[in-house]
C-alpha positions as MATLAB code, in Angstrom:
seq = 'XXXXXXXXXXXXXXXXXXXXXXXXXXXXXXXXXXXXXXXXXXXXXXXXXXXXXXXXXXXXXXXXXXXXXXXXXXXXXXXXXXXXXXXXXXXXXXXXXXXXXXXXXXXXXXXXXXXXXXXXXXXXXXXXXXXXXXXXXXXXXXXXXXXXXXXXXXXXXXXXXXXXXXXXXXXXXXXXXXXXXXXXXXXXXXXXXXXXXXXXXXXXXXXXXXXXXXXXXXXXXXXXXXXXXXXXXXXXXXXXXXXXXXXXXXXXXXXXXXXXXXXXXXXXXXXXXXXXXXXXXXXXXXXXXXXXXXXXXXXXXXXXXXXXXXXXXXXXXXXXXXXXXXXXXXXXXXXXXXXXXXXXXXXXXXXXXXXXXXXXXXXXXXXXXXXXXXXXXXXXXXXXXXXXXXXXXXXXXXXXXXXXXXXXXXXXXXXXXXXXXXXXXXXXXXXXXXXXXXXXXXXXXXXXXXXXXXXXXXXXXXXXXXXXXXXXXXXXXXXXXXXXXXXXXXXXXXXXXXXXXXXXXXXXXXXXXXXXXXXXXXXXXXXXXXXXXXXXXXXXXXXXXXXXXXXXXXXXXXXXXXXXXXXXXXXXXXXXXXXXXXXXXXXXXXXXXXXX';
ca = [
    -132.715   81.529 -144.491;
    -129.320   80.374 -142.651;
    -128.470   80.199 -139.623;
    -126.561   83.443 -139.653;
    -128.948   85.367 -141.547;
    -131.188   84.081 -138.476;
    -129.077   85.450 -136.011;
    -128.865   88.997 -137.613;
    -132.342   89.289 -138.097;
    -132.729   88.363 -134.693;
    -130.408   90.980 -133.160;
    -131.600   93.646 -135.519;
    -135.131   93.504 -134.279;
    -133.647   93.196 -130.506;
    -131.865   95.799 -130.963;
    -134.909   97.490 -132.703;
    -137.090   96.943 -129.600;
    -134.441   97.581 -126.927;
    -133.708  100.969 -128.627;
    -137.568  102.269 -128.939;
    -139.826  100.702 -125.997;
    -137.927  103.504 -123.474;
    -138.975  103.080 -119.957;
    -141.934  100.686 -121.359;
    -141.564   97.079 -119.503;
    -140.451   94.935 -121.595;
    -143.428   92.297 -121.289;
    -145.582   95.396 -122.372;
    -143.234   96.631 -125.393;
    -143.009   92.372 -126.318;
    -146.620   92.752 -127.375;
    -146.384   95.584 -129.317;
    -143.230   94.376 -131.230;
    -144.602   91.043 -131.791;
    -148.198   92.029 -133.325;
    -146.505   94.035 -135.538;
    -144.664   91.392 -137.063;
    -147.429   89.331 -137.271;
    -149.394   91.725 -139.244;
    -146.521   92.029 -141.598;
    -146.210   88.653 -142.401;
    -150.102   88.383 -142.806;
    -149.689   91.312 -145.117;
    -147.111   89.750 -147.208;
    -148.830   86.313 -147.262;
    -151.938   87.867 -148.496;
    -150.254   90.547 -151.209;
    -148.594   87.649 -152.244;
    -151.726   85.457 -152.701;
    -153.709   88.141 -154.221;
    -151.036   88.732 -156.971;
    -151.155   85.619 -157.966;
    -155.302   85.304 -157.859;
    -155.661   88.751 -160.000;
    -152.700   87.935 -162.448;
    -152.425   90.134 -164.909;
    -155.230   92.569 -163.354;
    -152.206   93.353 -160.601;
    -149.742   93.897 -163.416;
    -152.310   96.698 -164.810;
    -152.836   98.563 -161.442;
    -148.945   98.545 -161.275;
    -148.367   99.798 -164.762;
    -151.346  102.227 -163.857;
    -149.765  103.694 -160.353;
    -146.110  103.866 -162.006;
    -147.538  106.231 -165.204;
    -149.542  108.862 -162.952;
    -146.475  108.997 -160.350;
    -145.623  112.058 -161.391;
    -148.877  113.550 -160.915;
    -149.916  111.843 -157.753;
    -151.994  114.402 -156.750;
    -154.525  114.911 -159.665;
    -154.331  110.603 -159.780;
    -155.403  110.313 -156.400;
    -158.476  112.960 -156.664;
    -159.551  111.162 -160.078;
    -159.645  107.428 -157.764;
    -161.920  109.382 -154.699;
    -163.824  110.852 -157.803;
    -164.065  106.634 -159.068;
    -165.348  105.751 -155.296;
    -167.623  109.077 -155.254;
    -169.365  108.046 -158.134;
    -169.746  104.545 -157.185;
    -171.666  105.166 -153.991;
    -174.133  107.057 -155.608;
    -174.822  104.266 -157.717;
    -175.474  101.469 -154.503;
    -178.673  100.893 -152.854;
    -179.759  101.160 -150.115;
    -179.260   97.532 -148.814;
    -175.841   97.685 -150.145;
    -175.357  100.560 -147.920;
    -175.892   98.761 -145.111;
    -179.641  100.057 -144.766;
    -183.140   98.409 -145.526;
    -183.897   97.888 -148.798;
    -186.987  100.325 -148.555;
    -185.234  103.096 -146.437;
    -187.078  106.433 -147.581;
    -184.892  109.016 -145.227;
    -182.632  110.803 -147.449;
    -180.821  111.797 -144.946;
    -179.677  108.486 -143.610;
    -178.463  107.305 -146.949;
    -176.717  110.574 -147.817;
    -175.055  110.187 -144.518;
    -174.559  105.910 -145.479;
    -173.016  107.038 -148.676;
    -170.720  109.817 -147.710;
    -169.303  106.757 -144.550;
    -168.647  104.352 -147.878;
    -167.004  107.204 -149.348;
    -164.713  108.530 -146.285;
    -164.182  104.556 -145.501;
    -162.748  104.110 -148.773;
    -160.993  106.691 -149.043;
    -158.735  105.776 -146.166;
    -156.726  103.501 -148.878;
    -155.184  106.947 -150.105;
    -154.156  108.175 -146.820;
    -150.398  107.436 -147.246;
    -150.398  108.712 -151.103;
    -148.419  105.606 -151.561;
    -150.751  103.950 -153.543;
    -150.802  100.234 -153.184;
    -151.997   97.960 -156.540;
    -154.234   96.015 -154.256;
    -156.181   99.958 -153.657;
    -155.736  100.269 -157.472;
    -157.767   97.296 -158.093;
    -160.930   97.575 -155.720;
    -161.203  101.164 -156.345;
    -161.490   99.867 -160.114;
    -163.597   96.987 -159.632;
    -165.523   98.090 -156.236;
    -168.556   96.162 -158.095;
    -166.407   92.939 -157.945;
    -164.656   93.240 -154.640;
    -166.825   90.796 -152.280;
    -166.385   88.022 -155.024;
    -162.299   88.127 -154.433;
    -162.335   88.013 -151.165;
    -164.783   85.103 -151.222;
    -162.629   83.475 -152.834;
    -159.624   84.797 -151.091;
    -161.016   83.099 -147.758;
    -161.656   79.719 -149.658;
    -157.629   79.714 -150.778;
    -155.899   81.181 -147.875;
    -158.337   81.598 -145.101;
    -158.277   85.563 -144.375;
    -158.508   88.365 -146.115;
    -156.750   91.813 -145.476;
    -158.509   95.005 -146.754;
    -155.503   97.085 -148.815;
    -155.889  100.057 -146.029;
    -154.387   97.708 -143.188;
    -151.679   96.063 -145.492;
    -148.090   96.558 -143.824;
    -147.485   98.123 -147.384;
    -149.667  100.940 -146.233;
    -148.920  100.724 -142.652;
    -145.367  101.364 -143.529;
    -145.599  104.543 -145.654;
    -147.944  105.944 -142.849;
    -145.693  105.241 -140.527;
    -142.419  106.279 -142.516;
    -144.423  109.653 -143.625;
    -145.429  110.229 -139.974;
    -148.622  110.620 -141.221;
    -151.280  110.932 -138.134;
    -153.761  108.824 -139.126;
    -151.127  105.594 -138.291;
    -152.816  105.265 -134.648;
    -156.493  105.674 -136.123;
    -155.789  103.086 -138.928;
    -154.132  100.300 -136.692;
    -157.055  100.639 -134.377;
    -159.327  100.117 -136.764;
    -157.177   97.257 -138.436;
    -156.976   95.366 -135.294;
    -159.973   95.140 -135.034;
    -160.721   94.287 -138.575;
    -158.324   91.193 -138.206;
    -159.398   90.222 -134.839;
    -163.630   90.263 -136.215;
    -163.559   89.829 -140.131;
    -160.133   88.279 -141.464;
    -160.688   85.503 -140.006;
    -164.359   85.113 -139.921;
    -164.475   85.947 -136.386;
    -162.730   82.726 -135.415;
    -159.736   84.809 -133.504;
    -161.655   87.467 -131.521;
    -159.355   89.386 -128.680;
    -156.241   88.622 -130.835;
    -154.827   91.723 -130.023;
    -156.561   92.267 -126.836;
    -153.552   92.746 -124.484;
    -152.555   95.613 -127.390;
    -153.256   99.062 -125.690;
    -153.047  101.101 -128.521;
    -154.465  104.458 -126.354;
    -151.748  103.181 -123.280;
    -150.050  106.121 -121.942;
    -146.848  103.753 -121.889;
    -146.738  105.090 -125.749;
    -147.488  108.654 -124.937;
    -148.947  111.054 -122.638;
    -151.695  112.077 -125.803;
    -152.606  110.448 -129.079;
    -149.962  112.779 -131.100;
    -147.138  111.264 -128.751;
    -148.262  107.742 -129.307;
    -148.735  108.452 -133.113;
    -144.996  109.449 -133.442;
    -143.723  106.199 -131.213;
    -145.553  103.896 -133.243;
    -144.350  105.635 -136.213;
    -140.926  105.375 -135.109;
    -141.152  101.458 -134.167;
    -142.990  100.478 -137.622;
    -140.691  101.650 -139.697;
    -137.289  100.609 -137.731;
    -138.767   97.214 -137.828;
    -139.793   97.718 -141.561;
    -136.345   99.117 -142.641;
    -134.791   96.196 -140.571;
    -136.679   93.682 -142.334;
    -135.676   95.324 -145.846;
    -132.298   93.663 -145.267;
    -133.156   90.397 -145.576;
    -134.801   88.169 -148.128;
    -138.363   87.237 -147.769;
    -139.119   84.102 -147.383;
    -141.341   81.723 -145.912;
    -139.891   81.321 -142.497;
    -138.565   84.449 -142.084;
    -140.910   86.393 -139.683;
    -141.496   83.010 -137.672;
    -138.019   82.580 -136.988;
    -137.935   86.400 -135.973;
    -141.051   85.802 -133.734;
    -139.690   83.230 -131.690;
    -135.758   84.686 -131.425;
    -137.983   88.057 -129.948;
    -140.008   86.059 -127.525;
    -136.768   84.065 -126.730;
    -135.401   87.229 -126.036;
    -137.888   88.631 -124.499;
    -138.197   85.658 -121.875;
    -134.681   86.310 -121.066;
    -135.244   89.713 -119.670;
    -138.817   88.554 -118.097;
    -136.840   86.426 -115.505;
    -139.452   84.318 -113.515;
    -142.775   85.320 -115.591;
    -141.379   83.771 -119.006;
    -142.160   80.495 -117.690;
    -145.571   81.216 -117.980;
    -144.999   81.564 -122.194;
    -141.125   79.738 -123.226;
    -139.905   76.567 -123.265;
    -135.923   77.000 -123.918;
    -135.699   76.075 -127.526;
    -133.005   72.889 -126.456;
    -135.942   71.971 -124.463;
    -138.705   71.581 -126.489;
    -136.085   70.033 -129.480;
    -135.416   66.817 -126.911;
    -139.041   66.816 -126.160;
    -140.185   67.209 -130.052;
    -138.050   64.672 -131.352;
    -138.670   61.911 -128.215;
    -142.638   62.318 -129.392;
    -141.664   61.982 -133.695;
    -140.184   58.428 -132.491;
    -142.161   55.050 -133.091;
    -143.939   54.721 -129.686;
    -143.517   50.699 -129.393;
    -139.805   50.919 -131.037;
    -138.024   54.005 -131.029;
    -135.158   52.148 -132.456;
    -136.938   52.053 -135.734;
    -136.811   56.372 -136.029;
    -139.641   58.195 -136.666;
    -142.903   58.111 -137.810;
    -143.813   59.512 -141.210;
    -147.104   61.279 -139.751;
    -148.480   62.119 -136.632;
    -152.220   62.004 -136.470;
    -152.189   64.911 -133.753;
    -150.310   66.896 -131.126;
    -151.755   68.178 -127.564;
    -149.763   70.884 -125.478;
    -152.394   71.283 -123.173;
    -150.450   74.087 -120.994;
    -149.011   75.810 -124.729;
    -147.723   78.879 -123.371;
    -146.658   80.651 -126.955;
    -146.962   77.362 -128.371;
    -143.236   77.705 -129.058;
    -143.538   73.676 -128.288;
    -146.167   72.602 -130.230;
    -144.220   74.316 -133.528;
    -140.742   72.150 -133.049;
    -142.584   69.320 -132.837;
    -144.100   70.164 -136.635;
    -140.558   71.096 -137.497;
    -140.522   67.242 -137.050;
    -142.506   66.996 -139.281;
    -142.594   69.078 -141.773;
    -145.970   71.188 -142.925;
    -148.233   68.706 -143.939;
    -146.764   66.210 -141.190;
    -149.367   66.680 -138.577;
    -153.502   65.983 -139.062;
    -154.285   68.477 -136.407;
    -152.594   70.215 -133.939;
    -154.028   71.152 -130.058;
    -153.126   74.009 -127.116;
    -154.110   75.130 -123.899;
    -153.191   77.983 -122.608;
    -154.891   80.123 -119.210;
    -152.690   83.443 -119.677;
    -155.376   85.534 -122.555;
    -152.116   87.589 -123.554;
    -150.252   84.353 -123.610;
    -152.963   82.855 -125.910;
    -152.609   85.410 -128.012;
    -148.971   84.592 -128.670;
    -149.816   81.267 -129.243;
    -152.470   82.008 -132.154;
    -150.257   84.490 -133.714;
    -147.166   82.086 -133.627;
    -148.910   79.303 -135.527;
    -150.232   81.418 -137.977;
    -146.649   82.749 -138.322;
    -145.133   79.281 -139.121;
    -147.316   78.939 -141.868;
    -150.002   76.743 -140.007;
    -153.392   77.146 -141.326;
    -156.386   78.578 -138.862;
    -157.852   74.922 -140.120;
    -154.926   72.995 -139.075;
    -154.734   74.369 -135.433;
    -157.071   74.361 -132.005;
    -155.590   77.072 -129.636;
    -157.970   77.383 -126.787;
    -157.988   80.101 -123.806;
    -158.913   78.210 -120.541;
    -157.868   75.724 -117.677;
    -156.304   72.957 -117.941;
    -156.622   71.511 -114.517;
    -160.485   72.224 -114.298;
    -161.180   70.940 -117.827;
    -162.771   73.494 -119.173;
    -162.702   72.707 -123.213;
    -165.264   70.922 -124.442;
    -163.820   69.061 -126.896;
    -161.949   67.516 -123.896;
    -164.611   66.637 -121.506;
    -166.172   63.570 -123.140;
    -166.429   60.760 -120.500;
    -167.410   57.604 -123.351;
    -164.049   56.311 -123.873;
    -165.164   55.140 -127.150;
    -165.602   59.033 -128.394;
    -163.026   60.473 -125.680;
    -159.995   63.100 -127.759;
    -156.979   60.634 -127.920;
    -153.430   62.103 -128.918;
    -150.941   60.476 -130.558;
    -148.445   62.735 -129.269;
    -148.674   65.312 -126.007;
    -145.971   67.195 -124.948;
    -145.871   69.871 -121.854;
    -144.007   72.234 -119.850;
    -146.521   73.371 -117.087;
    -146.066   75.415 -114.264;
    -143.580   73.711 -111.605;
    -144.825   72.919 -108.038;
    -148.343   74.976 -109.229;
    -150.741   75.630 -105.897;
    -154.181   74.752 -106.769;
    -157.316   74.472 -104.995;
    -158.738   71.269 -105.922;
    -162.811   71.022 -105.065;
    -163.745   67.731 -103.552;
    -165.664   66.409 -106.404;
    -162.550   66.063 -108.422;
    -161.534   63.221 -106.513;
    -163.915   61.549 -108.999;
    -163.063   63.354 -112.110;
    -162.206   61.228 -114.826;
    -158.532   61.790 -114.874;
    -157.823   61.759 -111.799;
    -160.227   58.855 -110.168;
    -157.838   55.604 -110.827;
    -154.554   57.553 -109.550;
    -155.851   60.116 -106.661;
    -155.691   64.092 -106.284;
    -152.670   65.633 -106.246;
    -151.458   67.560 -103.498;
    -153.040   71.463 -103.192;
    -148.706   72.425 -102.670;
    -148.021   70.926 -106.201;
    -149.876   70.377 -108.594;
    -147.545   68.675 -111.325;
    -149.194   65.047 -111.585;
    -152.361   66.795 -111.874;
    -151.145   68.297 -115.408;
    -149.262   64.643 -115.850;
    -152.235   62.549 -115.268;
    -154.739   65.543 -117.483;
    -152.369   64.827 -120.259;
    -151.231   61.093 -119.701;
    -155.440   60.219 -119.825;
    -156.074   61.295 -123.168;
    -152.891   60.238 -124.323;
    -153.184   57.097 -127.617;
    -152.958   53.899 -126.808;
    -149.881   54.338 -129.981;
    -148.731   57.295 -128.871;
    -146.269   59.184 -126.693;
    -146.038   61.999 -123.854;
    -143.035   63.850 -122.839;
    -143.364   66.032 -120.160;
    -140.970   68.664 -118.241;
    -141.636   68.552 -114.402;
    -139.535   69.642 -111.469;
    -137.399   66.650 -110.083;
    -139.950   66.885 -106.580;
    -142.230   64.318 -108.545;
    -139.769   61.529 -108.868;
    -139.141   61.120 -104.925;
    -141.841   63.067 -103.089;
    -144.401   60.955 -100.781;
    -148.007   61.385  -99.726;
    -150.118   61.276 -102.251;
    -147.475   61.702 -105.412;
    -145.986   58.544 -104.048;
    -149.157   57.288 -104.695;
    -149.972   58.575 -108.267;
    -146.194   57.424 -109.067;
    -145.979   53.926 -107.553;
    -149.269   53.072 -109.689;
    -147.722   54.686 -112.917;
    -144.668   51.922 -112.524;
    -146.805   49.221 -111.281;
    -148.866   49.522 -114.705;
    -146.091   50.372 -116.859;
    -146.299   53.666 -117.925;
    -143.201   55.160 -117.471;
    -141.000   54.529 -120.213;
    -137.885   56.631 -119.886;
    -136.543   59.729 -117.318;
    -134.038   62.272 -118.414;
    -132.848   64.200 -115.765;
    -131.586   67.458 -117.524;
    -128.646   70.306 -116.131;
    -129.470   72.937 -113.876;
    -129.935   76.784 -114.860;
    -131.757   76.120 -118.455;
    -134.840   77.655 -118.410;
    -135.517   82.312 -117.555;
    -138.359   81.033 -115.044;
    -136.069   78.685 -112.319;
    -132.305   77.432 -111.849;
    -133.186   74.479 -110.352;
    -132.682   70.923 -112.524;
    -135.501   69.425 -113.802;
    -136.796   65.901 -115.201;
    -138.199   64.595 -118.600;
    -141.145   62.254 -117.682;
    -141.638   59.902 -120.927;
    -145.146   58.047 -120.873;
    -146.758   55.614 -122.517;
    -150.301   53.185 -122.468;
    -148.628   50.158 -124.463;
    -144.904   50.228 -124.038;
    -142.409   47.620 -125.254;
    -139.958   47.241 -122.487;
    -140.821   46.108 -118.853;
    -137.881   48.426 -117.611;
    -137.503   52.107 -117.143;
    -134.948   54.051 -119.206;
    -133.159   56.877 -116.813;
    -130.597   59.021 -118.617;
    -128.956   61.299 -116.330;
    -127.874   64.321 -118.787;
    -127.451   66.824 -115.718;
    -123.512   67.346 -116.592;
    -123.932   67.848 -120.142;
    -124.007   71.586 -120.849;
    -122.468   74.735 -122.259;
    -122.219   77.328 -119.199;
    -123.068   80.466 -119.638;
    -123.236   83.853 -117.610;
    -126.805   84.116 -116.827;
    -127.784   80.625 -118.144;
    -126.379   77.173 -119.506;
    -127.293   75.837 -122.558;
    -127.538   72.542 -124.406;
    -125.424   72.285 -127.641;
    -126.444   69.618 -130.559;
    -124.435   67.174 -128.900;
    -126.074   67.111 -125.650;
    -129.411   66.930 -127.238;
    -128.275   64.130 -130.074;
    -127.163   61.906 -127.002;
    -129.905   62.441 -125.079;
    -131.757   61.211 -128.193;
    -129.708   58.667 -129.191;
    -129.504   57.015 -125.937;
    -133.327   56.788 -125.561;
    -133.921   56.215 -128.993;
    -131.548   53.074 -128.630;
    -131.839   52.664 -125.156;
    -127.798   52.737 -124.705;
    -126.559   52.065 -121.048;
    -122.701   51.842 -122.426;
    -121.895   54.081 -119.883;
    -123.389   53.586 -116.339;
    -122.625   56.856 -114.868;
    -125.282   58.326 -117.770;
    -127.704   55.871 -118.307;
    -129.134   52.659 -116.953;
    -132.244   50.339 -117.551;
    -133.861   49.722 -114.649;
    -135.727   46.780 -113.719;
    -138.932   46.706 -111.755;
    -137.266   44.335 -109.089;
    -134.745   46.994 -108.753;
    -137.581   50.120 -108.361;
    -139.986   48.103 -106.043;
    -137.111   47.634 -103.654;
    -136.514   51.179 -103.540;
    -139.770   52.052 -102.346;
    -140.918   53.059 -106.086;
    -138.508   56.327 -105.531;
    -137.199   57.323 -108.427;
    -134.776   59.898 -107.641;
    -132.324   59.235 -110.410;
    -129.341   59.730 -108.369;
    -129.849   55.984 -107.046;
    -129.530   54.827 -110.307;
    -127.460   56.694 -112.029;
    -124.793   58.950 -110.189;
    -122.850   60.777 -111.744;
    -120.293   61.221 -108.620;
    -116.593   59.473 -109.342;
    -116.492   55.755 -108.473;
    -114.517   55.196 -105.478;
    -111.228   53.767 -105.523;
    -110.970   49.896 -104.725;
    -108.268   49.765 -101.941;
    -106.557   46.474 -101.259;
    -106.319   46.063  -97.872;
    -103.772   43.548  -97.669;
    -101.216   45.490  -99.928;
    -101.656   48.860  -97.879;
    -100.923   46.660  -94.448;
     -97.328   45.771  -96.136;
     -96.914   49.002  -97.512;
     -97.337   50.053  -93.338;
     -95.213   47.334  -92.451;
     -92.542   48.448  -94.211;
     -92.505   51.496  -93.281;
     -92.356   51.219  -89.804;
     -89.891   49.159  -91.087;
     -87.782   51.921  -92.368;
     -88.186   54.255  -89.250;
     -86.764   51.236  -86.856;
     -83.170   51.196  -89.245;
     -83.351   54.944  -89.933;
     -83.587   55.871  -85.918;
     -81.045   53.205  -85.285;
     -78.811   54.627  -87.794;
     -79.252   58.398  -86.069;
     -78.753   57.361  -82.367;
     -75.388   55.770  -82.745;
     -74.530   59.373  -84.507;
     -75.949   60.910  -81.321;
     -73.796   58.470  -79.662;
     -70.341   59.868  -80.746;
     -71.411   63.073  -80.053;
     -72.321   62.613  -76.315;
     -76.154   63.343  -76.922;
     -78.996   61.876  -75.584;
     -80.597   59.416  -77.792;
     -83.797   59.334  -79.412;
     -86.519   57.081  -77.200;
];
C-alpha cells in the first residue's frame, strides 16, 4: 500500500469514527474503533490461513453455499438438521460431562447447548465456507484447529469471523451485541491459549455511552461495523493494511486526547530518529546498520507504537525477540493488539502490564549479572518530570545503587538508569526526556556527572518545541552506551529544524535524515548545529549539559573593529566642523545670530 492509499484509508476511518462515536469521548470511542479493527485483521489472517490448510475442502463448501443460494432457507435447516444429528451421536465426555453421567436430563440439556452453540454460525444467513466445513466435518474439527495453533498461533471459531460479524452487523441483526460478547471473550481465553487474558478489558460492550438499553447499543455497533467494513472494501488487502490504519487512528486519536496521549504515542518523527539511532552499529555508527538485532526493550511501551518502527528497521524476521512495559491496562491492551497487527507473532513478542520503576516483571529482576536480561537495543519515551514515591530501600536497588535515587519531583533518570542497567554491553539506548535532566542539580547532577565521568553518554539531540499532543515544551534525545568508541559527547542541536503547523510542528524527512546523518557520522561542519565535545570542555562546565553552551543556535555577533569605527567618528565630527562653518558665514550676510 502507498503512501496515498495510506492517507485515505486513514481519513476514511477518521472520518468513520468522528461521524459515529456522538457525544462518546473520544479516548472511550478509540477503544471501540480500534478492537474492531483488530478483530478484522485477525479474521482475515485466519480465513486466509485456513483456506490454504483445507485446500480444496474450502473450494467444496464454496461451490456448496453458491448452489443452495437460492434456497437459503431449506439449506440452512438441512445444516442445523447435520449439527442435530451429530449431538445425539457424542458422549457424554464429549459433552462436556463425566464419562459415566446417568441423568438424562443433564445430557439432554448438554446436547441441546452443543446444538444452540452451533447453531449461532447461521445467525447472519450469510453462510461463511469456514461454517460449511465444521458443520460437515464436526467429527474432525479439534484436529484443524490443533493444527491451526501450531501454524499461526490462534484460532477463530467461524461465528466470530469479521465475515460474520459484518453481515450481522450490515443486516442489523440483534444478536451482533450477544455474539461480540461472547467473541471477546473467546479471543481474550481460547485463541490464544489464554496467553492474552483482559485483551479487551477496557471494551464496555453493556456501556450506556453506546445506548441507554441493549437494542440502542445493538444498532450503534451495527452502524460502526459496517461503516468501517464498507470503508475497508475500498482498498486492497494486504499485509500492512490494518496496521497502518491502527496506528494513523491512534495518531489521530492522540491528537484530540491533548495531554493524556502521552501516556500511549510517541509522534511517529519521534520514534523514526529514535528507531534508526538504535539499528546503527553501537561501536561505529559510521559503518550503518546492523543486519539483526538480538532484542528490543521499551520498558515504558505505551501502544508500543515505538517498539514497531524500530522492526520496520528491520524488517519481520529482523528482531530475535521483542520486550514492553506498559502500567496503563487499557494502554497495554493497545500495545498487544498493535503487535499482533504488524504481523508480529504472540511468540516473537513480551508485552507485560506493570511498573517499571518498582520492577515488577520477573523476567527483569534477576540480580546475577551473569543471568541478568541484557538488550541490545532499548528505546523509551516515559512520562516527563513523573512524581514518584520512592521507598527507602530502593536506595539499594540494583539499578539505582552505583548512581543514587532520583528526585521524588522527577523521576526521569529513574526510567534512564532502569533502562541504561540492563542495557548490552554491544548495544544502544535512545531515550526521550525533558531538557530538565541535562542541567538540573541535586541529586540528577549527581546521576549525570557519573554517567560522563564513565562514558556513557554518547550523543544529545536536542529536538524543536511543540512535537508531541502531551507537552509544547522542547525536549532531548539521551543516546547511551556501556562500551562506546569516542571519548567525546556528540550534541546536535535540531531545535530549529521543523515544519510549523497550527496546533503542532512536525519533522519532515529532512530533519530526521540530518539528525541521522550527523550522528551517524558524527558531522560538526556546522557549529551552530552540532559539536563534539570534549570531556575537558564538560568538566569545566560543572558537568552541565544544557546544550545551549555548546551549541547555540543564536546569530554570531558581529566583529567590530574598533580602530576603523574611531576614524569613521573622526571624520565625522569632521564634517559637522566645515558644514557649521559653511552655514554661519550664510547667517552672517543675513544679520543672524550664529550658530555656537
Amino acid at each position: 500500500m502507498n503512501d496515498t492509499q495510506q492517507k485515505q484509508l486513514g481519513s476514511i476511518l477518521w472520518a468513520i469514527a468522528d461521524k459515529l462515536r456522538g457525544v462518546m469521548n473520544a479516548d472511550d470511542f478509540r477503544d471501540y474503533m480500534l478492537s474492531f479493527l483488530f478483530l478484522r485483521y485477525l479474521s482475515d489472517n485466519y480465513e486466509e490461513s485456513v483456506k490454504k490448510e483445507l485446500g480444496s475442502d474450502y473450494q467444496k463448501s464454496e461451490l456448496e453455499i453458491q448452489k443452495n443460494e437460492n434456497n437459503l432457507d431449506a439449506y440452512i435447516d438441512e445444516l442445523k438438521t447435520v449439527m442435530a444429528q451429530y449431538s445425539s451421536s457424542l458422549s457424554p465426555k464429549k459433552l462436556g460431562l463425566q464419562e459415566d453421567e446417568k441423568d438424562q436430563e443433564k445430557i439432554k440439556k448438554a446436547r441441546q447447548e452443543f446444538v444452540d452453540d452451533s447453531n449461532k454460525m447461521l445467525y447472519s444467513h450469510n453462510v461463511i465456507p469456514l461454517a460449511v466445513w465444521y458443520i460437515r466435518n464436526l467429527d474432525q474439527v479439534d484436529m484443524l484447529e490443533k493444527q491451526m495453533r501450531r501454524k499461526i498461533h490462534y484460532v477463530i471459531k467461524p461465528v466470530y469471523l469479521w465475515s460474520n460479524i459484518y453481515e450481522l452487523a450490515r443486516t442489523q441483526n440483534k444478536q451482533l451485541l450477544k455474539t461480540l460478547q461472547s467473541g471477546f471473550k473467546y479471543i481474550e481465553n481460547e485463541s490464544f491459549e489464554s496467553r492474552f487474558r483482559g485483551l479487551f478489558s477496557e471494551v464496555n460492550l453493556d456501556s450506556d455511552k453506546l445506548g441507554k438499553n441493549y437494542n440502542e447499543r445493538n444498532t450503534l455497533l451495527c452502524s460502526i461495523i459496517t461503516e468501517i467494513a464498507e470503508g475497508l472494501s475500498k482498498f486492497p488487502n494486504e499485509t500492512d493494511l490494518l496496521g497502518d490504519a491502527y496506528e494513523y487512528l491512534i495518531g489521530q486519536f492522540a491528537s484530540g486526547s491533548g495531554k493524556k496521549a502521552g501516556e500511549f504515542y510517541t509522534p511517529q518523527q519521534v520514534s523514526t530518529i529514535l528507531s534508526r539511532i538504535v539499528s546503527l552499529d553501537s561501536q561505529d555508527p559510521s559503518t550503518g546498520k546492523k543486519s539483526k538485532l538480538r532484542n528490543v526493550l521499551d520498558f515504558a511501551c505505551g501502544s508500543g507504537s515505538l517498539l514497531i518502527n524500530v522492526r520496520k528497521q528491520f524488517g519481520a524476521n529482523g528482531i530475535g525477540q521483542i520486550y514492553g512495559q506498559e502500567r496503563n491496562i487499557t494502554t497495554y491492551n493497545l500495545a498487544r493488539m498493535n503487535m499482533l497487527l504488524h504481523g508480529v507473532k504472540d511468540s516473537e513478542f513480551q508485552i507485560h502490564h506493570g511498573d517499571s520503576l518498582v520492577n515488577d516483571w520477573n523476567i527483569l529482576k534477576e540480580m546475577n549479572p551473569a543471568k541478568k536480561m541484557q538488550f541490545e537495543a532499548v528505546v523509551a519515551n516515559p512520562p516527563f518530570s513523573y512524581r514518584w514515591q520512592p521507598k527507602e530501600e530502593m536506595a539499594e536497588d540494583f539499578r539505582f545503587k552505583n548512581y543514587g535515587l532520583a528526585p521524588k519531583s522527577a523521576a526521569d533518570f529513574a526510567f534512564l538508569l532502569h533502562g541504561f542497567h540492563f542495557l548490552s554491553d554491544d548495544g544502544t539506548m535512545a531515550i526521550i526526556l525533558p531538557h530538565g535532566v541535562l542541567f538540573r542539580g541535586g541529586a540528577e547532577e549527581k546521576i549525570r556527572t557519573k554517567l560522563l565521568k564513565d562514558g556513557n553518554i554518547d550523543a544529545i539531540i536536542g529536538l524543536p518545541a511543540n512535537l508531541f499532543f502531551s507537552t509544547g515544551i522542547p525536549v532531548c534525545v539521551l543516546v547511551l552506551k556501556k562500551c562506546k568508541k569516542y571519548d567525546d559527547v556528540l550534541i546536535i542541536n535540531a531545535s530549529e529544524y521543523f515544519e510549523k503547523g497550527k496546533r503542532q510542528n512536525t519533522l519532515l524527512t529532512e530533519h530526521i535524515d540530518k539528525i541521522i546523518e550527523t550522528y551517524q557520522y558524527r558531522k560538526e561542519d556546522d557549529k551552530r548545529y552540532s559539536r563534539r565535545v570534549s570531556m575537558e570542555e564538560i568538566e569545566k562546565n560543572g558537568y552541565n549539559l544544557n546544550i545551549s553552551r555548546y551549541v547555540s543556535t543564536a546569530p554570531e555577533e558581529e566583529i567590530v573593529d574598533v580602530e576603523e569605527v574611531r576614524q569613521e567618528l573622526e571624520k565625522i565630527e569632521y564634517d559637522i566642523k566645515n558644514a557649521k562653518a559653511r552655514h554661519n558665514e550664510f547667517l552672517k550676510e543675513l544679520g543672524l545670530n550664529l550658530l555656537p
